[in-house]
C-alpha positions in Angstrom: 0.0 0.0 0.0 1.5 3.5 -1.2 1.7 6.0 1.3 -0.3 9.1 0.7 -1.8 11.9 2.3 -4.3 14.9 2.1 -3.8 17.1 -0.3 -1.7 20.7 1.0 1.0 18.7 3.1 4.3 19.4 1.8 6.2 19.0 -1.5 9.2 18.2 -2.6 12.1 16.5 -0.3 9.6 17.3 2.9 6.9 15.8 1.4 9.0 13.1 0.6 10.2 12.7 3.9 6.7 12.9 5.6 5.7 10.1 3.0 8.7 7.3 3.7 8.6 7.9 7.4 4.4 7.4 7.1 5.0 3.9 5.4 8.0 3.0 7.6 6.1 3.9 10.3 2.9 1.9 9.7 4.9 -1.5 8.4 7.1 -1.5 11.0 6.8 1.0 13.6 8.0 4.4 15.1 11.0 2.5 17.2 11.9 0.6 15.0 12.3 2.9 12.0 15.7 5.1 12.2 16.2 8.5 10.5 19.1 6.4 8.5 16.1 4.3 6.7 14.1 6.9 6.5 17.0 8.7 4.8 17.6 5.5 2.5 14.0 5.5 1.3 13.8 8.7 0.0 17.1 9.1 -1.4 18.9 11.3 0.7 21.9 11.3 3.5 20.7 11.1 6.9 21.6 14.7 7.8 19.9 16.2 5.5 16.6 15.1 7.0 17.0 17.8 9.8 17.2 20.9 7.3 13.7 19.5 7.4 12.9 18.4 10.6 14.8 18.6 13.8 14.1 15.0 14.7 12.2 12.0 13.9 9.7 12.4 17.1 9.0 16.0 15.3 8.3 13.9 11.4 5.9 11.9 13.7 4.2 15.0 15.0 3.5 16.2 11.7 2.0 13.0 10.3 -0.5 13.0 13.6 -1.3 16.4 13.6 -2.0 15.9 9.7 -4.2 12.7 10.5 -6.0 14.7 13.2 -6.4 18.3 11.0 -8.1 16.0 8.3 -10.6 14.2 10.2 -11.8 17.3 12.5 -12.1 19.7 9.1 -14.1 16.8 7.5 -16.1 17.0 10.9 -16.9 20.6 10.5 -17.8 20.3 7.2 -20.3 17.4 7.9 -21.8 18.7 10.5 -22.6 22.6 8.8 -24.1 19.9 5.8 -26.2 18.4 8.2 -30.0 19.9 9.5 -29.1 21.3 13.2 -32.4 19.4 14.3 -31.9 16.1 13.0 -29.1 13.7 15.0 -30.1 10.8 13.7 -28.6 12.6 9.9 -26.0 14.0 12.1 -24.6 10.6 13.7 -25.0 9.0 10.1 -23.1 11.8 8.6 -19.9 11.5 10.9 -19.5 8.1 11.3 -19.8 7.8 7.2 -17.2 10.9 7.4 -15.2 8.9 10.1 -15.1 5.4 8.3 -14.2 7.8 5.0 -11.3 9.4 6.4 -10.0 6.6 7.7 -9.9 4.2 4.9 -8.9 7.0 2.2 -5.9 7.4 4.4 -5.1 4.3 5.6 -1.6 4.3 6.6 -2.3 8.3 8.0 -4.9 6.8 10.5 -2.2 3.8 11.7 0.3 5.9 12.3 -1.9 8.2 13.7 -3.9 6.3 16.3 -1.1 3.7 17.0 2.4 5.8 17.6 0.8 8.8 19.3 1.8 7.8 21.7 5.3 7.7 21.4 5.4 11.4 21.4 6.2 14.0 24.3 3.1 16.1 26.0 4.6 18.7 24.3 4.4 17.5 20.5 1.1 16.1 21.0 -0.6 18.9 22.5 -1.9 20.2 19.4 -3.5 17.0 18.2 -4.7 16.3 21.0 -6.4 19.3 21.3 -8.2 18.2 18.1 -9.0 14.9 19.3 -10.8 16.4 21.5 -12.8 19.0 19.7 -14.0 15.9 17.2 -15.1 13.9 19.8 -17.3 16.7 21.1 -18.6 17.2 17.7 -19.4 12.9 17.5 -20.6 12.9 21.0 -23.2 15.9 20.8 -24.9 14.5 18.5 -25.9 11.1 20.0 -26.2 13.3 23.7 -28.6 15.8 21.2 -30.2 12.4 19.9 -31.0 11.3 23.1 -32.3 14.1 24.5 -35.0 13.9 21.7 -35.9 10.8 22.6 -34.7 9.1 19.1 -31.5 7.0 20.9 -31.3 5.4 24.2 -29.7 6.5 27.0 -28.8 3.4 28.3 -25.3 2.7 27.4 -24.7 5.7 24.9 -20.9 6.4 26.0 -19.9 2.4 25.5 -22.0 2.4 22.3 -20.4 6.0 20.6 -17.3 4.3 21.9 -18.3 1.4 20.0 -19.0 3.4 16.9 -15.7 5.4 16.5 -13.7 2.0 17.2 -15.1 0.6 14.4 -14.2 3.7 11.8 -10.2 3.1 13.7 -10.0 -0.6 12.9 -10.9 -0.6 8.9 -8.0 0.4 7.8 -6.4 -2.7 9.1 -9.0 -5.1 7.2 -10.7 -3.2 4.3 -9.8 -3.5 1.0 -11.7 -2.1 -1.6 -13.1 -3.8 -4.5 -14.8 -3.3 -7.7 -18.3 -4.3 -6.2 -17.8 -2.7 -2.6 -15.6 0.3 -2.3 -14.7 3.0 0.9 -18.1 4.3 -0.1 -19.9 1.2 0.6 -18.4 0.5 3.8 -19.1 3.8 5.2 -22.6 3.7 4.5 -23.1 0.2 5.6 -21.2 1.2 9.5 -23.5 4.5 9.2 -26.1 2.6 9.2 -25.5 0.0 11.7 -24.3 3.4 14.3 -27.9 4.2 13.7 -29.3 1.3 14.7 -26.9 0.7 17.6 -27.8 3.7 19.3 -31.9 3.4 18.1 -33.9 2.2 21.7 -34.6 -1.5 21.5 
């Protein structure tokens, strides 16, 4: 799988960089990877990679701050799509736009939501921040769901948790084919986040 990311994220030997540490990163791990094979893969010496960046925590950084920018704008934009009175469209919406982001960017959403934590309070303030802000924006609308009487209130934490856990594991198992694409998927887990939260 090629490494790729949202559009506006660099060019040239940065871009380059970010790109080579994403797929080392994902096949193999942040600990494992060195700034020497990151240098290898995209053809450089090893000390050119901090006229870039001044280490390889800070390439990390950027690649999780990247993952988190893209999924809380595509957040915003759902939700100012979306009727302000309808959460059942809402919670649809964003777990389509959360199963999307994360399958269009596979290896973005690994590295992401698995070596995060391998950086410093410091590096991940800022997409942390983010993380946080989304999951306002997810959680709202089941809490503004259930206070219209349309999902229950029993379990609704475990079940949004439920929800967004599903959106963080496909990239590890989906692959798209010519009769069920990223599309597909998202509409079939935006429906079943519907029905999950729905009263029994």
């Amino acid at each position: 799988m090629e490494p790729v990311l949202p559009p506006g994220n660099g060019t040239g030997t940065e871009l380059r960089i970010l790109l080579e540490s994403l797929r080392l990163f994902a096949h193999q791990g942040y600990p494992a990877t060195s700034t020497r094979q990151i240098a290898a893969a995209v053809g450089i010496r090893a000390p050119s990679i901090y006229e870039h960046f001044p280490s390889k925590e800070h390439i990390l950084a950027r690649l999780v701050l990247i993952g988190h920018r893209d999924l809380h704008a595509a957040f915003e934009r759902t939700l100012s799509a979306c009727d302000p009175d309808d959460p059942v469209a809402q919670v649809r919406e964003l777990t389509r736009t959360h199963v999307l982001t994360h399958v269009t960017h596979p290896l973005l959403a690994i590295v992401t939501n698995d070596e995060m934590h391998h950086l410093s309070p410091e590096l991940a303030a800022e997409a942390l921040e983010l993380r946080r802000r989304s999951e306002v924006m997810a959680t709202g609308a089941g809490a503004r769901g259930v206070a219209a009487g349309l999902f229950a209130p029993t379990d609704a934490v475990v079940t949004a948790a439920a929800i967004a856990s599903m959106g963080v594991r496909a990239p590890y198992w989906f692959v798209p084919t010519d009769d069920y694409g990223p599309a597909d998927l998202a509409d079939s887990y935006a429906n079943l986040a519907v029905r999950m939260l729905r009263p029994s």
